[in-house]
C-alpha positions as CSV (number, residue, x, y, z in Angstrom):
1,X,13.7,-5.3,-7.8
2,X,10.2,-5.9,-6.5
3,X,7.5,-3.2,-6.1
4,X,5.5,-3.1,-3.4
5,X,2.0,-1.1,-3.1
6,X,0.4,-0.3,-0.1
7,X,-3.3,-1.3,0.2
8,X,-3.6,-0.6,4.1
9,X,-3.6,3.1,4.6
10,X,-3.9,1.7,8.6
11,X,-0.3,0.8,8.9
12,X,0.9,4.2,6.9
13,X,-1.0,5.9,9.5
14,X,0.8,4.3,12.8
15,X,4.3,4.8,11.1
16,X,3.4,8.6,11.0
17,X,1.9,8.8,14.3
18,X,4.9,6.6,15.6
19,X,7.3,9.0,13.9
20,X,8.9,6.3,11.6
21,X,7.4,7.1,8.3
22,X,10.6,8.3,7.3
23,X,12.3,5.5,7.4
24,X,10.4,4.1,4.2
25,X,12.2,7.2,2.1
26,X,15.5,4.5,1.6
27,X,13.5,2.5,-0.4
28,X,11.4,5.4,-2.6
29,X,11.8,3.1,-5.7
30,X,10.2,-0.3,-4.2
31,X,7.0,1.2,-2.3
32,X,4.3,2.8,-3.8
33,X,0.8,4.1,-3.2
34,X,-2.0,5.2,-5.4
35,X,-2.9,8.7,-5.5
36,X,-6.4,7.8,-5.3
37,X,-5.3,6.1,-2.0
38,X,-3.8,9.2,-0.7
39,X,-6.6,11.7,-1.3
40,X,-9.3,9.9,0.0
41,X,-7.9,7.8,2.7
42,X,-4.8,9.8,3.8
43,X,-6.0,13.2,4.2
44,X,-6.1,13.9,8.2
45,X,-4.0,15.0,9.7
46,X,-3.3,17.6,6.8
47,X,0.0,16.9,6.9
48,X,0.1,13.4,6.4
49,X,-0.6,13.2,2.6
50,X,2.4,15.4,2.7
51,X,4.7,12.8,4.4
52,X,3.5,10.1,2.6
53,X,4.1,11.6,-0.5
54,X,7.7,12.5,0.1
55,X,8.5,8.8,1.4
56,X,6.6,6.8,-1.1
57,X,6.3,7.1,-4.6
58,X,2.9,7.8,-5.9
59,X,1.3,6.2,-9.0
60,X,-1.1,7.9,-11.1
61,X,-4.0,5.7,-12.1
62,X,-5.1,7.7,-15.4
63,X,-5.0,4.6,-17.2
64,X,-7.7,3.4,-18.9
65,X,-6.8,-0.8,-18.2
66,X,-6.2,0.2,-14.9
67,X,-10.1,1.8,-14.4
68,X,-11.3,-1.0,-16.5
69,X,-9.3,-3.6,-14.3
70,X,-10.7,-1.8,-11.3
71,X,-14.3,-1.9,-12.4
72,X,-14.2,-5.4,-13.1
73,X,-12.8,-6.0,-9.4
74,X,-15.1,-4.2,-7.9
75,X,-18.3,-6.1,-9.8
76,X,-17.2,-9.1,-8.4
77,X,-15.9,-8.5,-5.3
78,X,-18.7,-5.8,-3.8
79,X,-17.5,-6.2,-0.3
80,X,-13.6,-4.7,-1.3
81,X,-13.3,-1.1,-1.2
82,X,-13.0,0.6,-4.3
83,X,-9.2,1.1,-3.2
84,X,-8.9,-2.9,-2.3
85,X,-10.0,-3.2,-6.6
86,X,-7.7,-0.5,-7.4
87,X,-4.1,-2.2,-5.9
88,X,-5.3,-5.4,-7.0
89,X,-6.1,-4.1,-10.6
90,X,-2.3,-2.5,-10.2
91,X,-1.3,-6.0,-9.2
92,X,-2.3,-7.8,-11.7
93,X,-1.7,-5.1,-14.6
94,X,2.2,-3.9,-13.5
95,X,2.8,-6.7,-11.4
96,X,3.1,-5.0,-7.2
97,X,3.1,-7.3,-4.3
98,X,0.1,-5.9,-2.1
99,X,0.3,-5.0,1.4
100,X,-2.4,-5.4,3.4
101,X,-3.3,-6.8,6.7
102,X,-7.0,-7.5,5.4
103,X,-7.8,-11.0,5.1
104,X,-10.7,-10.8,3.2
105,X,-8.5,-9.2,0.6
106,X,-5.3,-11.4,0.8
107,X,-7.9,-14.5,0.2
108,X,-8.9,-12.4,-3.1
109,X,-5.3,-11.9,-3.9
110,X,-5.0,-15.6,-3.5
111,X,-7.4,-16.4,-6.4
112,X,-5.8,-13.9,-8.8
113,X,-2.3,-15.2,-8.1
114,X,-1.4,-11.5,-6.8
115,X,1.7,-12.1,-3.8
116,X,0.8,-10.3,-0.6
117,X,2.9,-9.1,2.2
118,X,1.6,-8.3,5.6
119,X,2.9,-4.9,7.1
120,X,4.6,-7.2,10.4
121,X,6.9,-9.0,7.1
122,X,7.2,-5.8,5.8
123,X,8.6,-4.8,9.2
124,X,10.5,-7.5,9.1
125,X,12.3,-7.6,6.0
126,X,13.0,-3.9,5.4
127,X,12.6,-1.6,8.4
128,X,13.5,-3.0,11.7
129,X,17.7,-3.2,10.2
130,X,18.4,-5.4,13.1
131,X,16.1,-3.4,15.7
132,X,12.9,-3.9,17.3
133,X,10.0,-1.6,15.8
134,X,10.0,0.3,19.5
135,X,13.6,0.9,18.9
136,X,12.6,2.8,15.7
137,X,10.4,5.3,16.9
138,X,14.1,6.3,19.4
């Protein structure tokens, strides 16, 4: 089964504002997001983090590869968030498709080899279930 880890806190954000963030709780063991993520991108409204964290499974990132992997990312990509460095060190270590909208990051991921979905294919392929997005907020 593919893993998938989210890199754009943007699209999270519009599925809880929407009222739809639920719907990513079927598939618990294929999407994931950093706890890192979470606390410093996810944390208004307060209860946010909260749904996120019951739909998606978090990853702890107390890994010392992981920080080194980061680090590494981050000196040679200085215009990717420290979160950006942090999926794609993820990616490359425990092998996640990314998702992310960004395309200055999907043309990193490119270089590395790491697969990237956008959030419209991950619309797509696992949440619309033969219905428009609209028709999931219903």
């Amino acid at each position: 089964m593919k893993k998938f880890l989210y890199c754009d806190s943007c699209f999270l954000i519009t599925f809880y504002q929407d009222g739809c963030l639920g719907s990513l709780s079927q598939y618990k063991g294929q999407f994931f997001i950093s706890k890192t993520q979470i606390e410093g991108e996810l944390i208004k409204p307060s209860d946010l983090a909260i749904m996120v964290r019951k739909n998606i499974t978090v990853i702890e990132e107390d890994r010392d590869d992981i920080k080194d992997k980061t680090n590494e990312f981050s000196l040679l990509y200085e215009t990717l968030s420290i979160y950006d460095c942090l999926c794609m060190a993820y990616s490359i270590l425990d092998g996640y498709c990314l998702i992310t909208d960004d395309k200055a990051l999907q043309k990193k991921c490119a270089i590395h080899g790491i697969e990237v979905k956008t959030s419209k294919e991950i619309i797509d392929e696992f949440l619309k279930g033969g219905v428009g997005y609209e028709n999931m907020k219903k």
